[in-house]
TORFIDREN-332197 format. One line per field, with one value per atom (N, C-alpha, C): x, y, z. Coordinates in Angstrom, 2 decimals. Example, Ala and Ser with C-alpha at 12.3 -4.5 7.8 and 13.67 -1.06 7.14 Angstrom:
2
east = 13.19_12.30_13.20_12.85_13.67_12.90
north = -5.69_-4.50_-3.30_-2.25_-1.06_0.03
up = 7.80_7.80_7.80_7.08_7.14_7.87
//
This chain:
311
east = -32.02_-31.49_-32.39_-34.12_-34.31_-34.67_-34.52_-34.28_-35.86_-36.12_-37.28_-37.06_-36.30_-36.43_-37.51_-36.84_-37.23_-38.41_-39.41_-40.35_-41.46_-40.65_-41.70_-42.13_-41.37_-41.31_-42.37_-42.30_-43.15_-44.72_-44.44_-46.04_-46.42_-45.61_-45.81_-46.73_-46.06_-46.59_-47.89_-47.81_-48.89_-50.52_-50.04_-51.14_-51.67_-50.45_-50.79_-51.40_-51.25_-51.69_-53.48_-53.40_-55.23_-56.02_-55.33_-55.28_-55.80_-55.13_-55.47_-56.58_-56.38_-57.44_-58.14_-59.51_-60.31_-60.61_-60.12_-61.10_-59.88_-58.83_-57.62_-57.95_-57.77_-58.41_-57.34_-57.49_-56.44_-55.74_-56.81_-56.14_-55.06_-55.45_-55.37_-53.62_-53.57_-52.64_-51.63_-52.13_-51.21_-50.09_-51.04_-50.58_-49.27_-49.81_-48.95_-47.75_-48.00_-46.71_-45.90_-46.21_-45.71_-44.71_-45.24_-44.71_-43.40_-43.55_-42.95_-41.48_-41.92_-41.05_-39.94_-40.41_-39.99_-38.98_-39.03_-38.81_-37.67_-37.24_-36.37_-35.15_-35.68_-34.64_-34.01_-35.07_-34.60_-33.86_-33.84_-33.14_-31.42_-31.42_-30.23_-29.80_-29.94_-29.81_-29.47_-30.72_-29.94_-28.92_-28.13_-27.60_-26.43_-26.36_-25.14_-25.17_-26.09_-25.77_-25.35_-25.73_-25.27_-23.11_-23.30_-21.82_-20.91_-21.38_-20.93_-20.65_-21.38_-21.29_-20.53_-20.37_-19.39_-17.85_-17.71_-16.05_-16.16_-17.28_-16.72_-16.22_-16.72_-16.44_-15.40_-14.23_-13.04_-12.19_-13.08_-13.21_-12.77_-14.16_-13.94_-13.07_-12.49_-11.60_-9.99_-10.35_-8.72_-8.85_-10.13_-10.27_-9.94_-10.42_-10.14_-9.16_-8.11_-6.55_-6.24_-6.31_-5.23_-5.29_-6.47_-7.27_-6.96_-6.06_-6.08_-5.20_-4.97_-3.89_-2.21_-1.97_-1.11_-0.95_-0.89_-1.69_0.03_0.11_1.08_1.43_2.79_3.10_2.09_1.53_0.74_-0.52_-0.84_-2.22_-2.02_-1.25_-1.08_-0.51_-0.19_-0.11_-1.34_-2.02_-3.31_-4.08_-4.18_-5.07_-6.92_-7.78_-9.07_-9.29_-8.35_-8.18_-9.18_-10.23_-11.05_-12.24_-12.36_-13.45_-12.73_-11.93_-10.82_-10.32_-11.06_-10.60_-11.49_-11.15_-12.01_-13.18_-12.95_-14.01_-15.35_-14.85_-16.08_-16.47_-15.62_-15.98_-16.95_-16.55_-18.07_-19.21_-19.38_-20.76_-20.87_-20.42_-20.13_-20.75_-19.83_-19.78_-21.31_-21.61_-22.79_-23.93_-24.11_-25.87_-26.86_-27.00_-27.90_-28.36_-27.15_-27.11_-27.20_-27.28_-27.52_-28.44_-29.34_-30.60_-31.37_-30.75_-31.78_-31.66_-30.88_-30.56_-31.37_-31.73_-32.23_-33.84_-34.13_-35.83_-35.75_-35.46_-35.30_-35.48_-35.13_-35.01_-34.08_-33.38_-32.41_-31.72_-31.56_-30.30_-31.30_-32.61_-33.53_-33.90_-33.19_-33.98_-32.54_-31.44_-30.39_-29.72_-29.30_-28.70_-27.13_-26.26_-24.70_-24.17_-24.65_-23.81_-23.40_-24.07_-24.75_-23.39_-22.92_-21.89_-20.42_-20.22_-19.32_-19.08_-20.19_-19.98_-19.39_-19.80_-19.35_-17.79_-17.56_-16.34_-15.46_-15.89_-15.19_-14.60_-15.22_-15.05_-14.02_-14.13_-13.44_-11.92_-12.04_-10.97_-9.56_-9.94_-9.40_-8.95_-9.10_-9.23_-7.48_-7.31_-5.69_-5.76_-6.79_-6.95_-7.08_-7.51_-8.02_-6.25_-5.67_-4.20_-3.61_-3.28_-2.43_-2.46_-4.00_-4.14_-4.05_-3.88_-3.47_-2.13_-1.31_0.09_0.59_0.14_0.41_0.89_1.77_2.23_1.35_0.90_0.12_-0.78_-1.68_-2.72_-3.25_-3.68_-3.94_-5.70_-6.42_-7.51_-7.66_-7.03_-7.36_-7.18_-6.24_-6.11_-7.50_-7.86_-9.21_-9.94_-10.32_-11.68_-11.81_-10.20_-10.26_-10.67_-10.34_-10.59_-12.13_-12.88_-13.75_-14.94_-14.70_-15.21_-14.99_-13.98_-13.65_-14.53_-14.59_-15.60_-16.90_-17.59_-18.86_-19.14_-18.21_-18.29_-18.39_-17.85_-17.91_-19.04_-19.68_-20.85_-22.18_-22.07_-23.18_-23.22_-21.93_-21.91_-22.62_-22.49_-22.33_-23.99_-24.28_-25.34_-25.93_-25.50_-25.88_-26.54_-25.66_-26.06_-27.52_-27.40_-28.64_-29.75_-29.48_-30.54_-31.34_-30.30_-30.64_-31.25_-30.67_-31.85_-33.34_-33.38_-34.44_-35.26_-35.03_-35.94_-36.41_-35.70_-35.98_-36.69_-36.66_-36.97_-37.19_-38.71_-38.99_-38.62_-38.47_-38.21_-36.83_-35.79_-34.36_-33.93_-34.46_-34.25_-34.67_-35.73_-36.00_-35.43_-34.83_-34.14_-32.29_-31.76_-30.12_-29.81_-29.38_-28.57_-28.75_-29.86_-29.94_-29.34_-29.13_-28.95_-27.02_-27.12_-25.71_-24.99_-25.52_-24.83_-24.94_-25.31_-25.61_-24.40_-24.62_-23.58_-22.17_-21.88_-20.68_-20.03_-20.71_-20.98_-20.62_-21.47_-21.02_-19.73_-19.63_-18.10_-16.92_-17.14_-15.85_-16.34_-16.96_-16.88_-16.42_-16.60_-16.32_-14.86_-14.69_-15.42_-16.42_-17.41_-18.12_-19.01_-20.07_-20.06_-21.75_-22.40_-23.36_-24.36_-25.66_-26.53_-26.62_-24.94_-25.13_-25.43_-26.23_-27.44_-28.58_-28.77_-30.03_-30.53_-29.26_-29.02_-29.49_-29.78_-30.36_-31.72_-32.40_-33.37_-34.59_-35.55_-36.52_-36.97_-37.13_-37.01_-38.87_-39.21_-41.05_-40.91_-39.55_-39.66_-39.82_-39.24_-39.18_-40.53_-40.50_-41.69_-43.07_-43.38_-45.16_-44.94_-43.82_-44.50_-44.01_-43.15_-43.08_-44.22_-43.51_-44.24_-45.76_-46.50_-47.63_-48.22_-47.96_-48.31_-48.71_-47.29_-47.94_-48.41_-48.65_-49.89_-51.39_-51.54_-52.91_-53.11_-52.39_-53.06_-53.06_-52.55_-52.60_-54.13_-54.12_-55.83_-57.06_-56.73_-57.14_-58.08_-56.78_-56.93_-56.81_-57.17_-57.07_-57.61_-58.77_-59.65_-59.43_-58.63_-58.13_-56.93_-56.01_-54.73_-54.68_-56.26_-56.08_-57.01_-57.50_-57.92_-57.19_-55.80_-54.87_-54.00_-53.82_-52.68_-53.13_-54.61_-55.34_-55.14_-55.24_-54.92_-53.81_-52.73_-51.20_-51.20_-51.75_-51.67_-52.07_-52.69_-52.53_-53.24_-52.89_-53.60_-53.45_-53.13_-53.16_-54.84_-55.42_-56.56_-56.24_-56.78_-56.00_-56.42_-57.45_-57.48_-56.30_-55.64_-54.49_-53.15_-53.03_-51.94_-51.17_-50.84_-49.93_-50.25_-51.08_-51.56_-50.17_-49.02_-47.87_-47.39_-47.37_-47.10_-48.43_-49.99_-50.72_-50.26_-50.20_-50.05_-48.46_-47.14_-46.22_-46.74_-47.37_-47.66_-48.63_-49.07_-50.20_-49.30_-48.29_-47.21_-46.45_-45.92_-44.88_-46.07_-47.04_-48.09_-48.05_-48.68_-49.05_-47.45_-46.68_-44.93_-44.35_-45.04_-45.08_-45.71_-46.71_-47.49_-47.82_-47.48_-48.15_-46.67_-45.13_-44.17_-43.00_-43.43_-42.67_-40.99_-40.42_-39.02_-38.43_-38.85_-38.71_-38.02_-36.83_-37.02_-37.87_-38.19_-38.94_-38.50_-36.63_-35.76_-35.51_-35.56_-35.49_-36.55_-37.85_-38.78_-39.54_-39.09_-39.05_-38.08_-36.47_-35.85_-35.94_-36.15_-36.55_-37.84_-38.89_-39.93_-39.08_-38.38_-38.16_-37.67_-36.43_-35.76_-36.51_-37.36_-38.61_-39.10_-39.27_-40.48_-39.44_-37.83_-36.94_-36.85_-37.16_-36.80_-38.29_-39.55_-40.68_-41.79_-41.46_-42.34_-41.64_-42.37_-41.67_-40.91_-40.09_-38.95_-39.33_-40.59_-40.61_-40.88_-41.75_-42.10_-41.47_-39.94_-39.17_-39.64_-39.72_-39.86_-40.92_-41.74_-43.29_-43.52_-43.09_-43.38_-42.40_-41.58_-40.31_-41.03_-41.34_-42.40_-43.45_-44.57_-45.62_-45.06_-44.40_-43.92_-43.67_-42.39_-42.00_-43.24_-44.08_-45.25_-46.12_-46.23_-47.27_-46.40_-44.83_-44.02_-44.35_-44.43_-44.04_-45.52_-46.79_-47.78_-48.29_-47.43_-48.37_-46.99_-46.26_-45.61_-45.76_-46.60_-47.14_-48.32_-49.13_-50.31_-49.87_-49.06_-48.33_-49.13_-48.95_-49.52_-48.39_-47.38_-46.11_-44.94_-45.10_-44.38_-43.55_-42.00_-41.38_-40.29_-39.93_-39.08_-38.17_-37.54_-35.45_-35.81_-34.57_-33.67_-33.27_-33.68_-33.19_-33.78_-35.17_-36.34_-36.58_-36.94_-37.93_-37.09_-35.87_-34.93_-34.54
north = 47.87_48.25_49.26_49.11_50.25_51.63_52.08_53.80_54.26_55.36_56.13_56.78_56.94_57.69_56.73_54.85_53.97_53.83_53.78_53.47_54.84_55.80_57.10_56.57_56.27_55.79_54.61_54.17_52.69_53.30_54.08_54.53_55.38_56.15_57.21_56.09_55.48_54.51_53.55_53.04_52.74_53.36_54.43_55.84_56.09_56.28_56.59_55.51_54.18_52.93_53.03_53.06_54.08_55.08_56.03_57.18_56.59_55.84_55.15_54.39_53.23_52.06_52.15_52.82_52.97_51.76_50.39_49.82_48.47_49.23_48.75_49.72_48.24_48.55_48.91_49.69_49.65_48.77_46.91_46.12_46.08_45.80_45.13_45.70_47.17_48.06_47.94_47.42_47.18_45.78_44.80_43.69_43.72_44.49_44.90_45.99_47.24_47.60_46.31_45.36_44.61_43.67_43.16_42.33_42.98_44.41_45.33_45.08_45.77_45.85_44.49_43.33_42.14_41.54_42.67_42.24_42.80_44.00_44.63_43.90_43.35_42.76_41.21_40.49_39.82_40.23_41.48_41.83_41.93_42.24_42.86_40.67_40.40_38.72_38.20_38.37_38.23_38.57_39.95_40.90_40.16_39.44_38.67_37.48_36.63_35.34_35.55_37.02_36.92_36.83_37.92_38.70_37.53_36.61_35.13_34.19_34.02_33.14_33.76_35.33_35.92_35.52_35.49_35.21_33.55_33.00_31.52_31.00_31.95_31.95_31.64_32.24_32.17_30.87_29.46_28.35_27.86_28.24_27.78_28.59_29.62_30.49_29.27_28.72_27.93_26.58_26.39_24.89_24.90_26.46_26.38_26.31_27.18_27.65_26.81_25.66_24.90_23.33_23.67_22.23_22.96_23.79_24.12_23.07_22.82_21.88_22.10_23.37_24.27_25.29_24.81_26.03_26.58_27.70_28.85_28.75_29.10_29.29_30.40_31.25_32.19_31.00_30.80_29.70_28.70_28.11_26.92_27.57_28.93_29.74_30.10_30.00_31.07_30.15_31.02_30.85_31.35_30.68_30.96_31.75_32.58_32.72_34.11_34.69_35.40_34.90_33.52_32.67_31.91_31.39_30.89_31.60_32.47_33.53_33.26_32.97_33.53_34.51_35.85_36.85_35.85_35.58_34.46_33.26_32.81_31.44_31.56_32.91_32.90_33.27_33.37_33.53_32.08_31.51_30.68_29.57_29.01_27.82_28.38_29.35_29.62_28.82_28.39_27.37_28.13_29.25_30.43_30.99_31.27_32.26_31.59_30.04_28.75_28.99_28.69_28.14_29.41_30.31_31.67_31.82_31.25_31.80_30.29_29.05_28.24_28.77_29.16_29.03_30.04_31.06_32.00_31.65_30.02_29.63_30.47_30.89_31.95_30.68_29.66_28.97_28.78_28.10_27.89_28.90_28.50_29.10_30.38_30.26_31.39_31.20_32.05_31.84_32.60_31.30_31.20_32.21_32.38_32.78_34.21_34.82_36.56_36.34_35.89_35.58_35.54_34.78_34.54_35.92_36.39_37.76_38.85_39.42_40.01_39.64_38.42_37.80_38.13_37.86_38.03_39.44_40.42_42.23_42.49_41.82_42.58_41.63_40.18_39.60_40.58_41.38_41.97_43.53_43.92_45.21_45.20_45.82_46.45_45.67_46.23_45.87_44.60_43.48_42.21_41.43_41.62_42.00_41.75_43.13_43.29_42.00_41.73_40.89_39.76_39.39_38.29_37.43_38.94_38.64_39.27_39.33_38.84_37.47_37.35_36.09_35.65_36.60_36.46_37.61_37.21_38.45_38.45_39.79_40.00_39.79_39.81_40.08_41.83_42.64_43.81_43.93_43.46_42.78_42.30_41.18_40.31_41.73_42.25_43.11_43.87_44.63_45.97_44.80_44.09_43.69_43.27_42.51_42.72_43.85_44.47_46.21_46.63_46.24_46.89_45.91_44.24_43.54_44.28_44.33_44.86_46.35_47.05_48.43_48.09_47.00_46.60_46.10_45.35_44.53_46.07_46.53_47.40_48.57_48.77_49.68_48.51_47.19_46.08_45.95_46.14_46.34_44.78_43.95_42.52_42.24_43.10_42.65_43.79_45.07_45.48_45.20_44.43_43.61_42.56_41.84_40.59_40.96_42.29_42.82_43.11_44.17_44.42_43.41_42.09_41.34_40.50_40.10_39.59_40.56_41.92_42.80_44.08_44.13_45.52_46.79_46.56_47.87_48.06_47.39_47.93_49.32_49.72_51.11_52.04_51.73_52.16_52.18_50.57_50.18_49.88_50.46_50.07_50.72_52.24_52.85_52.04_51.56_50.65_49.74_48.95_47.48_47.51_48.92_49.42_49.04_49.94_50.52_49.62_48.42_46.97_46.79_46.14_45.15_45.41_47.03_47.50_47.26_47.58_47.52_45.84_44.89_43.36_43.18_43.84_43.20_43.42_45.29_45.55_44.40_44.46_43.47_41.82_41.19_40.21_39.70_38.45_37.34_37.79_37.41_37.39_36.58_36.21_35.20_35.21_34.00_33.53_34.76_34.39_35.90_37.12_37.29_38.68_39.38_38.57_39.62_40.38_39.52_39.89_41.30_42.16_43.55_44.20_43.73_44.24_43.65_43.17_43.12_44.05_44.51_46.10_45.55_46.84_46.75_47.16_46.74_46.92_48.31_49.19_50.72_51.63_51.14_51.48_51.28_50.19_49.55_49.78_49.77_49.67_51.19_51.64_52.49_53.81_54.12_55.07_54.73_54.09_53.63_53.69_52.19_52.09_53.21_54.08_55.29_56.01_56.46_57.49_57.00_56.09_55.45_55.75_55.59_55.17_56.86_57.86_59.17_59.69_59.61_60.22_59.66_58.65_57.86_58.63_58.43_58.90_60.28_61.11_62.56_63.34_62.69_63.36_64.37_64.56_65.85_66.58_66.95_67.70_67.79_66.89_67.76_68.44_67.99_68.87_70.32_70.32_71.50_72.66_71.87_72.66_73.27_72.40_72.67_73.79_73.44_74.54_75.56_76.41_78.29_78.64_77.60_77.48_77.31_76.94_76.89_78.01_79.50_80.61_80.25_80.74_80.64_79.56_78.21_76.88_76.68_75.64_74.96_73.31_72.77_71.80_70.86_70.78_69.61_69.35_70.23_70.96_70.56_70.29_69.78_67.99_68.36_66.53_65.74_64.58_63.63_63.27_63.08_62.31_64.04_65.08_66.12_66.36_66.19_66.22_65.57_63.90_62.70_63.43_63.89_64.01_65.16_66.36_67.33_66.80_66.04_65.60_64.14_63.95_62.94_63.81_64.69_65.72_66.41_67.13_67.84_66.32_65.73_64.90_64.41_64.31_64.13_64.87_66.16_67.65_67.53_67.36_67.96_66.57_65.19_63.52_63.09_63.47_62.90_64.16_63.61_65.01_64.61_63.35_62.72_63.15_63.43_63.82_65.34_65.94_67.33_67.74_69.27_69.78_69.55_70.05_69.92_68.39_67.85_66.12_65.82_66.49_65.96_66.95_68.29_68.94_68.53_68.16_68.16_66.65_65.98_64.24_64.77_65.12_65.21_65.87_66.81_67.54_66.65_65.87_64.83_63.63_63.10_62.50_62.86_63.93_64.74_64.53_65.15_65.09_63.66_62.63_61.21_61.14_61.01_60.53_61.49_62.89_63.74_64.41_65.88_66.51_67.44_68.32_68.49_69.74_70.49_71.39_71.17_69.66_69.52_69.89_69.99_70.11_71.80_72.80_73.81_74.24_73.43_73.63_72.95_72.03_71.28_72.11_72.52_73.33_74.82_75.15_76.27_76.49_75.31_75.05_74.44_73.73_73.17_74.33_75.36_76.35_77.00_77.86_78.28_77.80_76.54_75.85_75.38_75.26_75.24_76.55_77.47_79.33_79.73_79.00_79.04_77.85_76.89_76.37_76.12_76.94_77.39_78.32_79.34_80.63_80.00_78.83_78.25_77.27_77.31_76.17_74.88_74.48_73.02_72.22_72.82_71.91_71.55_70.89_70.61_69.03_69.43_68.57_68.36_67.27_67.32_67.19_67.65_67.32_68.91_69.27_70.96_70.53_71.56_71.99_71.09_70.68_69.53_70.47_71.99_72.63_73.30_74.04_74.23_73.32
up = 52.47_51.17_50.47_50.79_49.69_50.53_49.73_50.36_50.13_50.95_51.29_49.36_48.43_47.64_46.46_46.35_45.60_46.38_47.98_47.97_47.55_47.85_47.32_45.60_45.16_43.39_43.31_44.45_44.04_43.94_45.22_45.87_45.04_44.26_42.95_41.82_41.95_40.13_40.85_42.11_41.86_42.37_43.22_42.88_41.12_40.28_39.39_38.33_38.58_38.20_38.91_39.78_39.93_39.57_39.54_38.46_37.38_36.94_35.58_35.28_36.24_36.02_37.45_37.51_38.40_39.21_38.57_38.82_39.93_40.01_41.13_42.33_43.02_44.65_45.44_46.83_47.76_47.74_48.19_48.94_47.54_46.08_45.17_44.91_45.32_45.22_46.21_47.73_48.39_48.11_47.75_47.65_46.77_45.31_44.62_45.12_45.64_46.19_46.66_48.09_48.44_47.66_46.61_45.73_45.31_44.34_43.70_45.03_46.04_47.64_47.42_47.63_47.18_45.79_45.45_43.92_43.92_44.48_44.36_45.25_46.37_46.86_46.29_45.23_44.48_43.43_42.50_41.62_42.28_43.40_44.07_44.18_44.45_44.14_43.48_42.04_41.01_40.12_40.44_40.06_40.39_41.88_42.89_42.02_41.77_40.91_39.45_38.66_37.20_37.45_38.40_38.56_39.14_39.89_40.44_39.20_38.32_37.04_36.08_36.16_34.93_35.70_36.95_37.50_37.10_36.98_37.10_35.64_34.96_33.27_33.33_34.32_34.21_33.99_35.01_34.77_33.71_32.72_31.57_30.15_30.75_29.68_30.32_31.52_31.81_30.92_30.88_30.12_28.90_27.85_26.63_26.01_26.60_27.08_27.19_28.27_28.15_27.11_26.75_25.35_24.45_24.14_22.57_22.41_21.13_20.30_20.46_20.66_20.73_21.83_23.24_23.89_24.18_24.37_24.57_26.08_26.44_28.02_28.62_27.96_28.75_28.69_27.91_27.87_29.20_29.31_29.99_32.15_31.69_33.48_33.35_32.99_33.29_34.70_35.28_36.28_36.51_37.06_37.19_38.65_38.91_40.39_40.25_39.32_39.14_40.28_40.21_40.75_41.71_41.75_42.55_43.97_44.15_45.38_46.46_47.55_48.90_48.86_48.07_48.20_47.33_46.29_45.43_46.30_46.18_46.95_48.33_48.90_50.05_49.83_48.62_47.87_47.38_46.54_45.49_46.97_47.93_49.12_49.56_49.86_50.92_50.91_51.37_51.23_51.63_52.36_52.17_50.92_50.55_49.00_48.30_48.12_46.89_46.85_48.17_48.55_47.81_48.21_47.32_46.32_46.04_44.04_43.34_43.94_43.88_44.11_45.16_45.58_44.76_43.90_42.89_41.41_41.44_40.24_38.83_39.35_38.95_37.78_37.85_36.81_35.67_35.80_35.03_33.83_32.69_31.33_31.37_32.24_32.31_31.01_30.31_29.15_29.13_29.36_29.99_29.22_27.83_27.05_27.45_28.02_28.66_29.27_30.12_31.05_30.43_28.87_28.02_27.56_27.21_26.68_27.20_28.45_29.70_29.94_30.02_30.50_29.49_28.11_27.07_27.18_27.24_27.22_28.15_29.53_30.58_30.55_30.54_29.85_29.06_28.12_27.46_27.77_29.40_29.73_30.70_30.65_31.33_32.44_33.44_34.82_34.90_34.00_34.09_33.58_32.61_32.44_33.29_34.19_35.12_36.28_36.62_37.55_37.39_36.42_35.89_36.12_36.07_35.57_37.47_38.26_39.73_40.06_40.38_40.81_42.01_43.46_43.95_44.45_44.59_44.78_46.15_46.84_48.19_47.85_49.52_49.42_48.64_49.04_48.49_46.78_46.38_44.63_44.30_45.01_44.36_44.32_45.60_45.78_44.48_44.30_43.33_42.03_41.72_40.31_40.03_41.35_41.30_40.81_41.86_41.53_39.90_39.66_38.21_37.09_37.85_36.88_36.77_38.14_38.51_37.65_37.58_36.67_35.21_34.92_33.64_33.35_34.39_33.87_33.72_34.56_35.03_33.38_33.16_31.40_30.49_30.85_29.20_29.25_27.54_27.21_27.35_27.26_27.56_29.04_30.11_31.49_31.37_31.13_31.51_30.69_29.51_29.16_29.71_29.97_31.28_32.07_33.05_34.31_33.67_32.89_32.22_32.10_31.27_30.38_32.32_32.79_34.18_35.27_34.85_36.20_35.53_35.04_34.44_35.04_36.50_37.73_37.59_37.25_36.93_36.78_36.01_35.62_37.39_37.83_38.96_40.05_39.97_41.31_40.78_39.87_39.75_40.53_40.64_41.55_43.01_43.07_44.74_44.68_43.61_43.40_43.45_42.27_42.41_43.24_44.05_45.53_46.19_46.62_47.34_47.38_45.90_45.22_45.74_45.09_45.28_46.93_47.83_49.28_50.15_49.11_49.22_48.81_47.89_47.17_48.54_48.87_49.26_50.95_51.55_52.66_52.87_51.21_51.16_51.29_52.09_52.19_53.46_53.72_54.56_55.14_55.79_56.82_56.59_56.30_55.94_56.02_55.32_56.25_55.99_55.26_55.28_54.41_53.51_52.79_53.46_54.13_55.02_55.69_55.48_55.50_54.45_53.46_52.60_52.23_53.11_53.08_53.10_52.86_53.15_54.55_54.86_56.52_56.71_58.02_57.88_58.20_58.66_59.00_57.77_56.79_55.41_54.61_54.55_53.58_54.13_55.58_55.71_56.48_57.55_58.40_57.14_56.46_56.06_54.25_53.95_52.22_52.39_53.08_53.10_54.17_55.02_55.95_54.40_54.13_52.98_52.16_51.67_50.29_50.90_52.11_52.26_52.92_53.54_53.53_52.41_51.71_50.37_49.29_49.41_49.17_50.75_51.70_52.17_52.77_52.21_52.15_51.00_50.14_48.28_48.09_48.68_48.94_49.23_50.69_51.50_51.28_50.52_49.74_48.78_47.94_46.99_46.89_48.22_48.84_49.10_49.50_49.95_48.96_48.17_46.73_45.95_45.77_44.21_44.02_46.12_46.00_45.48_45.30_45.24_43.99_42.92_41.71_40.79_41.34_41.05_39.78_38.25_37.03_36.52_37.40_36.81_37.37_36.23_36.57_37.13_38.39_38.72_37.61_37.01_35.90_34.48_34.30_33.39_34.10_35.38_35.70_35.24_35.01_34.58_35.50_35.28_36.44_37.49_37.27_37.93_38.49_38.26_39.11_40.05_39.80_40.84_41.83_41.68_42.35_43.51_42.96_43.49_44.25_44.01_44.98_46.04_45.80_47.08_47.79_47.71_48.37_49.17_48.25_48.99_50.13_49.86_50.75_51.98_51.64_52.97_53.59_53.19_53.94_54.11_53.85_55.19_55.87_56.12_57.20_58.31_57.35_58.37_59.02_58.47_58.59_59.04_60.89_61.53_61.60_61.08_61.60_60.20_58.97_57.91_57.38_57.37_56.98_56.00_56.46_55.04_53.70_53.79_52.57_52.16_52.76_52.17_51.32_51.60_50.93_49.86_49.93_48.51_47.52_48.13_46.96_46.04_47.36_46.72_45.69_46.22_44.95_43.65_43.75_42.70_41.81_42.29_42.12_40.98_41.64_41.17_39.97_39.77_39.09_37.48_37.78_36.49_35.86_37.16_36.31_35.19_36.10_35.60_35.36_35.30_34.52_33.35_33.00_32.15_32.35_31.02_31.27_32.41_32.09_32.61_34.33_34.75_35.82_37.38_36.98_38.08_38.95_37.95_38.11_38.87_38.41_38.59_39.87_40.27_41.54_42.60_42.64_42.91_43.48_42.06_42.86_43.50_43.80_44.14_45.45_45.80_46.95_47.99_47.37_48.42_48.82_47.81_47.87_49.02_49.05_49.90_51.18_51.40_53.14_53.48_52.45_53.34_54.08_53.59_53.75_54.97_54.92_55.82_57.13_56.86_58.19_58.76_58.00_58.90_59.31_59.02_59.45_61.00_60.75_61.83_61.45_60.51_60.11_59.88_59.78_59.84_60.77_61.61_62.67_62.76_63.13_62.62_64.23_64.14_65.35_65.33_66.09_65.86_65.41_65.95_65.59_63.84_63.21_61.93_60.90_61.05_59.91_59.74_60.01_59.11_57.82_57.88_57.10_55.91
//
């Protein structure tokens, strides 16, 4: 599940978390990437247990409905078939996915109401409506309404509060978590386990992530040997610590990471640079990057394999 773009980000912040506080060690830094690594695949978890408890709401929108004093023929057809479906229920039945949302401690200190709220909003939306008023619904019915919950939750200022206050990295890791989720939904029902695909893989996380964390500590000297001629009437001390840090990531994943294109890993930095530098940074890394491929491909220091990595 996490992409070479979220571990470049990790290895960004906590380079720059040294940068900072001299006094954080490799190991101290690895451990921490690791954790961070970990975390993300719990957010994508918890993201599955909030969105599991907003369909079961539905439950209790049938209980209220039909305990009113007065309840209405629409009150009294209503169905919970939000939560009531096969695609839920193989999340909901799983003793895998309990067991994790359990050793997660995910129910503990959860505050239901987050769930009422959410439920409440989309409750009231066309699409939630329409599906309602199906006499019967296909697996492809459940999925789409799903999806349309999940879009709802992901706008509602309540759910990305919840991620937030639970998972400071949210902001870092949604589009991943996003894209999971969305990905689980349309496959469901599905068959124990199959989260486990979204697990970080050791190809991801140590040979590409921790590879480049530790040349980049490694060779700080000698990347930034290389960078300075390239900075023309910049003084390297004048550069923005988080654009040094990204030019000496991007430099060493040219020249250490031959399975990598050149263009994957200029435009990812650039990429980078617009989320968590300044406005101007994109430009500047943008131009210092090409500067330093045109140069160290007439050096032949950059060698990449597979037809069409250097392009």
């Amino acid at each position: 599940m996490l992409s070479r773009r979220n571990v470049r980000i990790k290895v960004m912040q906590l380079l720059y978390s040294m940068n900072r506080d001299p006094k954080l060690s490799n190991r101290d830094a690895k451990v921490r990437y690791q954790y961070n690594v970990q975390k993300s695949f719990e957010l994508y978890l918890f993201a599955m247990f909030v969105f599991t408890k907003v369909t079961e709401y539905a439950v209790k929108d049938a209980e209220i409905k039909k305990g009113k004093l007065r309840p209405t023929a629409k009150d009294l057809s209503f169905t919970p078939k939000l939560f009531h479906n096969d695609l839920i229920q193989s999340i909901a039945k799983s003793y895998d996915i309990q067991m994790l949302f359990k050793k997660h401690q995910f129910e503990e200190g959860f505050d239901f109401d987050t769930t009422r709220s959410i439920y409440s909003e989309f409750s009231k939306t066309d699409d939630y409506i329409q599906y309602l008023g199906q006499e019967e619904s296909s697996h492809q019915d459940h999925k789409t309404i799903l999806l349309a919950l999940f879009k709802c939750c992901t706008s509602h200022e309540t759910f990305t509060d919840l991620m937030e206050d639970h998972y400071p990295f949210w902001v870092d890791d949604k589009s991943l978590v996003v894209g999971a989720m969305k990905k689980t939904i349309k496959v469901l029902p599905s068959q124990d386990n199959f989260f486990e695909s979204y697990r970080p893989t050791s190809e991801t996380i140590e040979e590409f992530g921790e590879s480049l964390f530790d040349k980049v500590i490694q060779q700080d000297e000698e990347l930034l040997g290389i960078i300075e001629p390239s900075l023309k009437n910049w003084d390297a001390d004048r550069v923005a610590v988080i654009d040094m840090i990204l030019l000496k990531m991007a430099l060493c994943e040219l020249i250490s990471f031959p399975t990598i294109p050149t263009k994957v890993t200029l435009n990812e930095f650039v990429e980078i640079s617009k989320l968590y530098s300044t406005d101007k940074s994109k430009d500047f890394i943008n131009g210092i990057l090409d500067r330093l491929m045109k140069k160290l491909n007439k050096e032949g220091k950059i060698n990449k394999e597979g037809r069409g990595l250097l392009e």
